[in-house]
N, C-alpha and C positions, 0 to 999 in steps of 0.2 A: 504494500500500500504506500502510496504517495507521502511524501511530509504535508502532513495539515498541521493548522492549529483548531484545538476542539476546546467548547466552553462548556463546563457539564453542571449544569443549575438543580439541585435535589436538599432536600432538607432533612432526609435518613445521614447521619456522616457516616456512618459505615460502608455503607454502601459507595457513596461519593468517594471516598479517601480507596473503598478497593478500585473503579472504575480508572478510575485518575492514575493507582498504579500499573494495572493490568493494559492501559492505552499507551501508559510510557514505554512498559515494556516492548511495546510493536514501533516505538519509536515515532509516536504521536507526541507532540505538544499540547497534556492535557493541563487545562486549570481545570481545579474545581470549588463551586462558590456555593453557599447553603441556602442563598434566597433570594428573588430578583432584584431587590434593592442592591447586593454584591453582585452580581450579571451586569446590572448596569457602572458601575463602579469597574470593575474591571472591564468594559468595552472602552471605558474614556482612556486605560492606559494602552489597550492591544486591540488590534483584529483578531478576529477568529472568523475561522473559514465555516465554520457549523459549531451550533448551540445545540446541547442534549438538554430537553428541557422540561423537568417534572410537571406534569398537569394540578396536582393537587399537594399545595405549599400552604400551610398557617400561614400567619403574619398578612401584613401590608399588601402586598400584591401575587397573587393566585397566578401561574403559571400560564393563563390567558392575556390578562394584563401584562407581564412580561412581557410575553410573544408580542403583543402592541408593541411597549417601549422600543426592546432591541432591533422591533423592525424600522422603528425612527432613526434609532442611534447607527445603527449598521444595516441597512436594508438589503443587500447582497449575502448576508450569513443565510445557512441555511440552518431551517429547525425542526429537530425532530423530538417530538413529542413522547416523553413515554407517561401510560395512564394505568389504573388500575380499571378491572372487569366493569366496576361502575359508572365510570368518567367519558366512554367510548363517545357518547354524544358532543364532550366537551372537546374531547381532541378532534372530532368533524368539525366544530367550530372554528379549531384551532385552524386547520388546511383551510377552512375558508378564509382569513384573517393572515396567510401565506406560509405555513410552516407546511416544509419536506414533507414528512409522513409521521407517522405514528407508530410507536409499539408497545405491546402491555408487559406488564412490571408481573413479576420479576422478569427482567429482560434476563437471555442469554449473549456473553460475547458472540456466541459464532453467528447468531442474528442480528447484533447491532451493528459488525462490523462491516457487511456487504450494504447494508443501509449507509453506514459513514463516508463508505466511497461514493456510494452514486452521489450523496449529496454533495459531496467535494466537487465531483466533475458536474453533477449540476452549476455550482458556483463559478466553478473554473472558465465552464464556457459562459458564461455570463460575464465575467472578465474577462476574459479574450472579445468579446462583440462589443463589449466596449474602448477597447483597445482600439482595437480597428476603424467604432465610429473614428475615436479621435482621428487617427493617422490620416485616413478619409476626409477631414477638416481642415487637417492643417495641410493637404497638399490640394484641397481646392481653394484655401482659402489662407495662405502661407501668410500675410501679414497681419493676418489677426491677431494671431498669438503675440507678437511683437510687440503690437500696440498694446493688448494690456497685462502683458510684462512691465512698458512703460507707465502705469497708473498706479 
């Protein structure tokens, strides 16, 4: 698997603290934070290429609201939801509201991890077409950039 950075938002810390090791070990860049008010906190110092993002969080902001935020803060990450048997309606909400997919808790590695790439290369080409607009911009339209270089 690719070098990513992965943000893994959950309020079990056992669970988060194994996660966070078991992704290192595959030579992932994982954080991991216990509640969306820390997701958003840690997006102001890094990108992350994909958020694993509890559906159902005590505190301040529920794992929906999250999914709001981080899609302001970073709207290119991808996010994959994971929910327990009762919340399935919450995580259809989530995909509407633009998160990756979803998967139910307790996840297994060997099912998160083919999930974590597609949404990488979702991401990836989504940056790569934006790439491109630019480059497409600046060679129809070369002095633009110049000009507000200049401002």
């Amino acid at each position: 698997m690719e070098y990513f950075r992965v943000l893994i938002v959950d309020d079990e810390e056992d669970f988060l603290e194994t996660l966070v090791k078991r992704l290192g070990k595959r030579n992932l860049d994982a954080t991991g934070v216990l509640s969306g008010e820390e997701a958003l906190e840690a997006m102001k110092e890094k990108l992350f290429d994909v958020v694993i993002l509890d559906v159902k969080m005590p505190g301040g902001m529920d794992g929906i609201e999250t999914l709001r935020e981080v899609k302001k803060v970073q709207p290119l990450a991808e996010i994959i939801l994971l929910t327990g048997h009762g919340s399935v309606e919450t995580s259809i909400e989530g995909l509407k509201l633009g998160a990756f997919d979803y998967l139910l808790k307790p996840v297994k590695l060997e099912d998160l991890l083919p999930k974590l790439a597609e949404a990488f290369e979702k991401k990836n080409s989504h940056d790569q077409k934006i790439r491109k607009a630019k480059i497409k911009e600046l060679v129809r339209f070369p002095g633009r950039v110049f000009d507000q270089e200049k401002n």
